[in-house]
KOLPA-336818 format. One line per field, with one value per residue: chain; y, x, z of N, C-alpha, C in turn; residue number from 1; residue in three letters. Coordinates in Angstrom, 1 decimal. Last residue first. Example, Ala and Ser with C-alpha at 12.3 -4.5 7.8 and 13.67 -1.06 7.14 Angstrom:
KOLPA-336818
chain = A_A;
n.py = -2.2_-5.7;
n.px = 12.8_13.2;
n.pz = 7.1_7.8;
ca.py = -1.1_-4.5;
ca.px = 13.7_12.3;
ca.pz = 7.1_7.8;
c.py = 0.0_-3.3;
c.px = 12.9_13.2;
c.pz = 7.9_7.8;
resi = 2_1;
resn = SER_ALA;
//
This chain:
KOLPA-336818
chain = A_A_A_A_A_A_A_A_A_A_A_A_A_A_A_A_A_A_A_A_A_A_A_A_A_A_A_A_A_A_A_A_A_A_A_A_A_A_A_A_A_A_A_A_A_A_A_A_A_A_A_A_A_A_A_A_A_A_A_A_A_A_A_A_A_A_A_A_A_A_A_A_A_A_A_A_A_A_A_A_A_A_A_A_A_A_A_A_A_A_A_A_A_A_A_A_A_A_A_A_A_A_A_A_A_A_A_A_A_A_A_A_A_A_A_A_A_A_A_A_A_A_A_A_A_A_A_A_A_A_A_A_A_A_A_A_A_A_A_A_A_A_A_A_A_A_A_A_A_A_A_A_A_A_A_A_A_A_A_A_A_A_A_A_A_A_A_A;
n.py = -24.0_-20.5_-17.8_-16.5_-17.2_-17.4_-19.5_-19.0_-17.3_-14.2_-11.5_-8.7_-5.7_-3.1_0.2_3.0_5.1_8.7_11.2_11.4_8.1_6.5_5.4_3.0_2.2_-0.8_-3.2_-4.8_-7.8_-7.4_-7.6_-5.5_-4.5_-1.2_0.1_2.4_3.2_3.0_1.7_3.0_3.9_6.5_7.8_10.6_12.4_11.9_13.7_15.1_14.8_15.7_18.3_19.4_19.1_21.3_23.1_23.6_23.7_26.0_27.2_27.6_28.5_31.5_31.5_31.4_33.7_35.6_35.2_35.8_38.4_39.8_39.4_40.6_43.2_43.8_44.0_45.9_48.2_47.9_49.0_51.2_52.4_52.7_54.1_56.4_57.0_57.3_59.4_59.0_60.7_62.9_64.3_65.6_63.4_63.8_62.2_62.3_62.6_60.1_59.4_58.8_55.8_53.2_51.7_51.8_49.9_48.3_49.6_50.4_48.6_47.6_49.6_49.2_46.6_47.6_49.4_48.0_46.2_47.9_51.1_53.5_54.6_54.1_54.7_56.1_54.7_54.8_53.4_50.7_50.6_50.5_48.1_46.6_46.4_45.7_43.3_42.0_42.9_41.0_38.4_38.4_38.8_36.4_34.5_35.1_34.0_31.4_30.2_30.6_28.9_26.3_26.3_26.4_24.2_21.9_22.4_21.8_19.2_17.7_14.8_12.0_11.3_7.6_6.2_6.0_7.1_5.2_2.2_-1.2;
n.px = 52.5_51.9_50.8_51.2_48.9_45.5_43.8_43.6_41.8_43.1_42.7_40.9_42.9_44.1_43.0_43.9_46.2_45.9_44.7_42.1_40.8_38.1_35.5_33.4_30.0_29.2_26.9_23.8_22.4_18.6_16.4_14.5_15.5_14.6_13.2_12.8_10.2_9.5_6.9_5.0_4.2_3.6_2.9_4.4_2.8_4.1_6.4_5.6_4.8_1.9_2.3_4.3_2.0_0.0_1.7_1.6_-0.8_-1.5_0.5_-0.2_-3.4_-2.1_-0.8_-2.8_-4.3_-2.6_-2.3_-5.0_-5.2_-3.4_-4.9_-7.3_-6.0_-4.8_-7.5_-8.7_-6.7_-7.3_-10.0_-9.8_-8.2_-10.4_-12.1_-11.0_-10.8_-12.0_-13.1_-16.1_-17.6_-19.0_-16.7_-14.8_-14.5_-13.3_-11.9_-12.5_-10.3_-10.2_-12.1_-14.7_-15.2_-14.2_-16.3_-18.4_-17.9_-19.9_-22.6_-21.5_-21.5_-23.9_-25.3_-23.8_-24.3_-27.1_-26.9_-26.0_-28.4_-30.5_-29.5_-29.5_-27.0_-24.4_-20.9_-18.6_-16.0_-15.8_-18.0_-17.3_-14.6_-15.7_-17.2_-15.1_-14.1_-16.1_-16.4_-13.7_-12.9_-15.7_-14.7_-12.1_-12.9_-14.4_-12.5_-10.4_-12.1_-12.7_-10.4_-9.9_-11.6_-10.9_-8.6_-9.0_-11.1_-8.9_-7.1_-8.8_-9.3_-6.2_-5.8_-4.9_-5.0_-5.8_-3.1_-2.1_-0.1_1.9_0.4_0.8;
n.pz = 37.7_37.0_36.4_34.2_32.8_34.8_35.7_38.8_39.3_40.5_42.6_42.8_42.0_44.0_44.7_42.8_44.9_45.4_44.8_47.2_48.8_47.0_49.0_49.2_50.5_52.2_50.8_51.6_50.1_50.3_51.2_50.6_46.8_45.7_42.8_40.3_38.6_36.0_36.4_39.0_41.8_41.8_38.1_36.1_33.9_30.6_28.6_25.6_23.4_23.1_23.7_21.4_20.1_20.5_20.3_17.5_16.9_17.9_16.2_13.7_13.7_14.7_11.8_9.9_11.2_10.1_7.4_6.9_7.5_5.7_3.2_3.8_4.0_1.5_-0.2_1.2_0.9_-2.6_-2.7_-1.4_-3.3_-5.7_-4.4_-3.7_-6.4_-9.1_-11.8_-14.1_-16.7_-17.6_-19.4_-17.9_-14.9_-11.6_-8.8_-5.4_-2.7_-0.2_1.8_1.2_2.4_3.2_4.8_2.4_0.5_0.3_0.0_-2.7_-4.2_-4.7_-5.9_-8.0_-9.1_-9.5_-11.4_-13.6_-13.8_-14.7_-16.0_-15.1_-15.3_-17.5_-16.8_-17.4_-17.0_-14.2_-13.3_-14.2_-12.9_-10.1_-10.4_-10.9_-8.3_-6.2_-7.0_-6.7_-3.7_-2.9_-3.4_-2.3_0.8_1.1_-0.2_2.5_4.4_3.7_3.8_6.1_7.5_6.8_7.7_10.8_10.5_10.3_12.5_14.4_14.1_12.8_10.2_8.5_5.3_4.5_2.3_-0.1_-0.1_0.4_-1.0_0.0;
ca.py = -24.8_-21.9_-18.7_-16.5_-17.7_-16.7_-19.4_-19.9_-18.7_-14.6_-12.7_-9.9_-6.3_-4.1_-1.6_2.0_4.2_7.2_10.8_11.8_9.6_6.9_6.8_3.6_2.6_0.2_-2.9_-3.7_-7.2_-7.3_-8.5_-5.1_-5.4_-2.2_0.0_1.6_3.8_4.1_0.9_3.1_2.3_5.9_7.5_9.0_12.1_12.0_12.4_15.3_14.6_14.7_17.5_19.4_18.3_19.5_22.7_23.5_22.7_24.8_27.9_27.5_27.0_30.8_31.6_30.6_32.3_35.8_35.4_34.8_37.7_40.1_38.8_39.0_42.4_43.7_42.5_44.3_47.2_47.5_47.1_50.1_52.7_51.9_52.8_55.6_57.2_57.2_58.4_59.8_59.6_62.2_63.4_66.1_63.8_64.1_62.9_61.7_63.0_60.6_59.4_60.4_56.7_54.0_52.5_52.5_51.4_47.6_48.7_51.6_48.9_46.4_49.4_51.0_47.3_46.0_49.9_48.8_45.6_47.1_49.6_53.1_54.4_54.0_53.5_56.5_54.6_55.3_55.1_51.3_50.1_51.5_49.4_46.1_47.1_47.4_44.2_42.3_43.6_42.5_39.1_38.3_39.8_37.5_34.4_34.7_35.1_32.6_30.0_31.2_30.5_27.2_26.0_27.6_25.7_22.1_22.5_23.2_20.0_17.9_16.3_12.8_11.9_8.9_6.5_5.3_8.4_6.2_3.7_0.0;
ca.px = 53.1_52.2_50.2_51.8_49.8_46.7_44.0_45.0_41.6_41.7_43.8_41.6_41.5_44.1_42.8_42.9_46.0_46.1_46.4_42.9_41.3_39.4_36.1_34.5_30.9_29.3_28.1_24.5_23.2_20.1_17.2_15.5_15.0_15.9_13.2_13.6_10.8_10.5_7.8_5.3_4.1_4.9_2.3_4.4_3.3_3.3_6.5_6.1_6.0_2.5_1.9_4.7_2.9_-0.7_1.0_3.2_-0.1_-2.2_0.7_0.7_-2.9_-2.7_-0.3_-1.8_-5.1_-3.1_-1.3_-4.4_-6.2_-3.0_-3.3_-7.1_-7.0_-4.2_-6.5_-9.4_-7.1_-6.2_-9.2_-10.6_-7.5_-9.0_-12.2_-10.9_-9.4_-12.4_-11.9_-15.3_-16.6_-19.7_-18.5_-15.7_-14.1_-14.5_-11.6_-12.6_-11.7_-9.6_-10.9_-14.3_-15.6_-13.2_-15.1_-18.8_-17.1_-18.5_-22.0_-22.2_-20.2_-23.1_-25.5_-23.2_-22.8_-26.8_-27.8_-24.9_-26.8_-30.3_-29.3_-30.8_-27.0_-25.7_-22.5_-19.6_-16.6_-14.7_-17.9_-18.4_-14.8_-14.7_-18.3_-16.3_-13.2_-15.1_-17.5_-14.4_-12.5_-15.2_-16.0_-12.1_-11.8_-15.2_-13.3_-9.7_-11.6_-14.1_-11.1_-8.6_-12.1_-12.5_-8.6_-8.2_-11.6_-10.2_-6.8_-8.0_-9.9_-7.3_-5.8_-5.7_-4.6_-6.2_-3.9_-3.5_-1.1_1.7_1.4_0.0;
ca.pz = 38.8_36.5_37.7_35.3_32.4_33.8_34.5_38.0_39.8_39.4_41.6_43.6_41.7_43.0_45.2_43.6_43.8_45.8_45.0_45.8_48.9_47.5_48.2_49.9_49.7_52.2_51.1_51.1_50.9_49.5_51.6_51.9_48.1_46.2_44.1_40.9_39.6_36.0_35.7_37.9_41.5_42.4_39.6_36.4_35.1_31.7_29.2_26.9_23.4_22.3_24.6_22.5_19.8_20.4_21.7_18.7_16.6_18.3_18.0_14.3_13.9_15.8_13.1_9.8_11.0_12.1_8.7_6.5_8.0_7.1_3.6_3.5_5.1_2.7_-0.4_1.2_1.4_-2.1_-3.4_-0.8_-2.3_-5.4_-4.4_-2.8_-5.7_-7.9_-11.3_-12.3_-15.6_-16.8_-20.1_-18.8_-16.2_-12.7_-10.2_-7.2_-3.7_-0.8_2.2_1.3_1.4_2.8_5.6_3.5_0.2_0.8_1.3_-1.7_-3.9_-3.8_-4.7_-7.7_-8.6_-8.5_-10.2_-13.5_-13.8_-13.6_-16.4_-15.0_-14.0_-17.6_-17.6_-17.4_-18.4_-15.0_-13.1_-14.8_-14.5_-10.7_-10.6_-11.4_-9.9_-7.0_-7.0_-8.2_-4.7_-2.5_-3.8_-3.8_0.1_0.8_-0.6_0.9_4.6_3.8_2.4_5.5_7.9_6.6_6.6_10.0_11.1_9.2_10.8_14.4_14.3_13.5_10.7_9.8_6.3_4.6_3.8_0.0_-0.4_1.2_-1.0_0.0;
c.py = -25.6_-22.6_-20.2_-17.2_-17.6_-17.4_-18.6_-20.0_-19.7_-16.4_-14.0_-11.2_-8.1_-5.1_-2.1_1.1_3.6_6.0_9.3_12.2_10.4_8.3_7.0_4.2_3.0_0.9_-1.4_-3.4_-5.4_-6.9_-8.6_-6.4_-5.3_-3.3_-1.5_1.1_2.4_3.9_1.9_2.3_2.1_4.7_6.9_8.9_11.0_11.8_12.5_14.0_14.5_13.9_16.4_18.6_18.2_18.3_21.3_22.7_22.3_23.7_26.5_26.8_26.7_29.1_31.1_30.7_31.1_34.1_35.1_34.2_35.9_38.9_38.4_38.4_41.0_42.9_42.5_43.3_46.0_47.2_46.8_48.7_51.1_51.8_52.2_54.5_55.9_56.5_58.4_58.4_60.6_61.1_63.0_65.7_64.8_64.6_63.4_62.6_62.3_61.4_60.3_60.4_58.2_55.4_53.8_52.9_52.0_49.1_48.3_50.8_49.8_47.2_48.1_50.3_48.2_46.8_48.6_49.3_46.3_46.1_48.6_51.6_53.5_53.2_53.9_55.8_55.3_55.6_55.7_53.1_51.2_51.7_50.6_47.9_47.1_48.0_45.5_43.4_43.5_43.3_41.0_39.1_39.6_38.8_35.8_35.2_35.5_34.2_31.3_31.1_31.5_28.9_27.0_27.1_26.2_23.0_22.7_23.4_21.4_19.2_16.6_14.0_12.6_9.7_7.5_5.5_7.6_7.3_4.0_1.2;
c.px = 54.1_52.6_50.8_51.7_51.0_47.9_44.7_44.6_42.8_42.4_42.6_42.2_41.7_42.9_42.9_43.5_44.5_45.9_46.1_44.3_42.2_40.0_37.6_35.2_31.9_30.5_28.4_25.8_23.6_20.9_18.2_16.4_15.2_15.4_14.1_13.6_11.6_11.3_9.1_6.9_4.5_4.7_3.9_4.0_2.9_3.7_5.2_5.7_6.7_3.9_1.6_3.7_3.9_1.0_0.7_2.5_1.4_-1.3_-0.3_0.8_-1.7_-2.7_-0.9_-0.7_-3.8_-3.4_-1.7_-3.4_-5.4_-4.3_-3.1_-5.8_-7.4_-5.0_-5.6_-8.7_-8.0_-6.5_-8.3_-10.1_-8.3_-7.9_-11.0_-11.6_-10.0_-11.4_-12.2_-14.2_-16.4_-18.5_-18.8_-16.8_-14.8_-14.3_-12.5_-12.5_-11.5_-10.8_-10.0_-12.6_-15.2_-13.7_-14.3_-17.2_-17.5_-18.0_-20.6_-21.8_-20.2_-21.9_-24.8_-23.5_-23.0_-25.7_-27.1_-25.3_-25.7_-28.7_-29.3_-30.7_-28.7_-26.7_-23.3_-21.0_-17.8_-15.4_-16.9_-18.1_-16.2_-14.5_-16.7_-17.3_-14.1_-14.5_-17.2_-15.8_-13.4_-14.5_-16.2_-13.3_-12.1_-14.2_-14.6_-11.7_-11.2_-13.7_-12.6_-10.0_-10.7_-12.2_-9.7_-8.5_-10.6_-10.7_-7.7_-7.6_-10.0_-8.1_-7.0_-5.1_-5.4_-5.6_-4.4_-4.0_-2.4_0.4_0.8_0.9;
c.pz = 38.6_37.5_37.4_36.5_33.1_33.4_34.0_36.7_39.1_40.0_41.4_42.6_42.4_42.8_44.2_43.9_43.9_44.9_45.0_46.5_47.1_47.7_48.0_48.6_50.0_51.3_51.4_51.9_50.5_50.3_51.0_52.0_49.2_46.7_44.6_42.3_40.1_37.5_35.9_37.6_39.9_41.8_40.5_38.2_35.6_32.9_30.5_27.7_24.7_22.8_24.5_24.0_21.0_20.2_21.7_20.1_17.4_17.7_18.8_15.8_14.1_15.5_14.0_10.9_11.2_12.1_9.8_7.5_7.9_8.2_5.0_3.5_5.1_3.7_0.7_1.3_2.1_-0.5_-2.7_-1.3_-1.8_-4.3_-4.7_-3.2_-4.7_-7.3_-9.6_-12.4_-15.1_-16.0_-19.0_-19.3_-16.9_-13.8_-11.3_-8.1_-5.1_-2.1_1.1_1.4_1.8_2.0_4.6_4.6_1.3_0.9_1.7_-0.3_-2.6_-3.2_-3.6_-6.1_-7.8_-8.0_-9.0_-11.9_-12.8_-13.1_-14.9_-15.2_-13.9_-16.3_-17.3_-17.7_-18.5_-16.7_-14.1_-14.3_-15.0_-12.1_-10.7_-11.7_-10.9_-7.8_-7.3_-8.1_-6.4_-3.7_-3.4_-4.1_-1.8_0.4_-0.4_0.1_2.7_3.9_3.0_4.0_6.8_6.8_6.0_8.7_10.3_9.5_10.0_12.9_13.9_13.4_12.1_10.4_7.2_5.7_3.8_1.5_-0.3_1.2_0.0_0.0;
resi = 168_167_166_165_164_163_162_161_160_159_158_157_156_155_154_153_152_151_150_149_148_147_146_145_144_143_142_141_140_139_138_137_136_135_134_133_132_131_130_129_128_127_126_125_124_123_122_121_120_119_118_117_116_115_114_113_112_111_110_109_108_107_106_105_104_103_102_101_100_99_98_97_96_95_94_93_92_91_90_89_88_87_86_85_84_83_82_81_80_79_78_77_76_75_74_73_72_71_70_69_68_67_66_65_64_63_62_61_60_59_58_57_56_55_54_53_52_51_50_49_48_47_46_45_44_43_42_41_40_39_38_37_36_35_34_33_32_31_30_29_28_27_26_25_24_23_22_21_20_19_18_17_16_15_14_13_12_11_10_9_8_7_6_5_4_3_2_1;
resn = UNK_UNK_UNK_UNK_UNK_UNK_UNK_UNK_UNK_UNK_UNK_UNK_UNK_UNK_UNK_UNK_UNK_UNK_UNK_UNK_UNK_UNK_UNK_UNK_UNK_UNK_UNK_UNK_UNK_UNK_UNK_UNK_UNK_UNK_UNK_UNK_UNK_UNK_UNK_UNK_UNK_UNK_UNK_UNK_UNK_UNK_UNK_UNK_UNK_UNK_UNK_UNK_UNK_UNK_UNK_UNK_UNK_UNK_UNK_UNK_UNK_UNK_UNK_UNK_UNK_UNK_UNK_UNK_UNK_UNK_UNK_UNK_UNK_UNK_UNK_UNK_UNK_UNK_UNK_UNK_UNK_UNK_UNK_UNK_UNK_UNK_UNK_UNK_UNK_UNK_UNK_UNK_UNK_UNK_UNK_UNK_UNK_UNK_UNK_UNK_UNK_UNK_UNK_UNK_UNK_UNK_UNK_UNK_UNK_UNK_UNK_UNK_UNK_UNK_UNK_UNK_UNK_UNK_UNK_UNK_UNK_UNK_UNK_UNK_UNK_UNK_UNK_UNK_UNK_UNK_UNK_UNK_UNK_UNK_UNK_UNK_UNK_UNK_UNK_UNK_UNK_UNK_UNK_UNK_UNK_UNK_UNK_UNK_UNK_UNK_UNK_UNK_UNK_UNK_UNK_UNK_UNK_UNK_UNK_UNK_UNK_UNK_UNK_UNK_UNK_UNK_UNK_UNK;
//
């Protein structure tokens, strides 16, 4: 079986940031075409009775509400208008879906460091746990001895006549 025949498990946290990066992404897109859309029509002077051109002006009227006055419009001789702060508005929408993106692809950051690091971290172990070493009381215990510094150790005790010095 390949690798791509498993299905991959994600959590929770992944499929929200995924949803909320694709809603964020997706009303910035419907935003900006609605603007370049009616910036196109003011620029060209369309024909404000055309139910088409009335949808735009009134979709742009809602989205254009932070950025309107910010900057003045331009007014051609036949009727177009250059309109500054709509284009100022495109632009940030698309900042706002950048900067939205970020914040999103950071906090699942920050869940995912967590879910791993408590993945990783060793539980706390009860006393009666496999970890904990415990002595018999029927072991002999020898008492340890230190040698002083400088001194040689204790030779090791002479083995049972299998060296080659031990001949008879």
């Amino acid at each position: 079986m390949s690798h791509q025949a498993h299905a991959r498990r994600v959590g929770p946290a992944y499929v929200i940031s995924r949803a909320l990066t694709f809603f964020v992404y997706s009303f910035a897109i419907a935003c900006i075409v609605i603007l370049a859309i009616a910036f196109f029509l003011q620029l060209f002077n369309a024909n404000t009775t055309a139910p088409f051109v009335d949808w735009i002006y009134r979709a742009a009227k809602s989205i254009m509400q932070p950025f309107r006055g910010i900057f003045p419009s331009v007014e051609g001789k036949q009727g177009s208008v250059f309109n500054v702060s709509m284009l100022f508005a495109m632009f940030m929408y698309g900042l706002l879906a950048l900067a939205m993106h970020g914040l999103i692809a950071w906090i699942d950051r920050k869940i995912a460091d967590m879910r791993y690091e408590s993945m990783w971290q060793p539980a706390a172990t009860p006393a009666a746990s496999s970890d904990v070493v415990t002595i018999p009381s029927a072991a002999p215990t020898e008492p340890l001895t230190v040698p002083a510094v400088g001194t040689m150790p204790p030779k090791p005790p002479a083995s049972s006549g299998q060296g080659p010095s031990e001949s008879s």
